[in-house]
Residue, then its C-alpha position, 0 to 999 in steps of 0.5 A: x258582316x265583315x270579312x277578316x281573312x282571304x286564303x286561296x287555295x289549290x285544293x281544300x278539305x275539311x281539315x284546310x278550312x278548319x285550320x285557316x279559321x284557327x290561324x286566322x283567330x291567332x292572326x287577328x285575335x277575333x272569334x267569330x260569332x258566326x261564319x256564312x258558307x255555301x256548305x260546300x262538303x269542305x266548309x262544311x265540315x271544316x266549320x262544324x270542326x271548328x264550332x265544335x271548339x268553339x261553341x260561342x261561334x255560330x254557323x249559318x248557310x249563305x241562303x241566295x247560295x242555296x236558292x240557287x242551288x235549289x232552282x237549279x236541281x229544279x231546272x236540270x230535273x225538269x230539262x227546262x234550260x240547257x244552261x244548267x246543265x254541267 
């Protein structure tokens, strides 16, 4: 795996992240042949735009991400640890 671009941003939606993956295919000529995220809602659907026009590319859930997501929705339901609470 290899990082070609990082676009920081204020705010992202959707419609941002769809569009920074098509600059960065103009800017680096590379389609992926998959993209790794956290499925946070803005990546979400901005990938699934995105691999929508271009069906060769690959989407996948960063799995250590959803683990922890996972354990922590666990911990905070069950009132085990005050550290997961926001």
């Amino acid at each position: 795996m290899t990082p070609v671009a990082l676009l920081p941003v204020e705010s992202s939606t959707q419609d941002i992240v769809y569009q920074q993956l098509k600059a960065v295919i103009a800017t680096t000529g590379i389609l992926p042949a998959a993209i790794l995220s956290d499925e946070g809602s803005d990546l979400s659907g901005g990938i699934a735009q995105f691999c929508q026009s271009h069906p060769e590319t690959t989407r996948y859930r960063d799995l250590p991400h959803m683990a922890a997501r996972l354990l922590k929705k666990r911990l905070e339901k069950k009132k085990i640890n005050s550290r997961w609470e926001w």
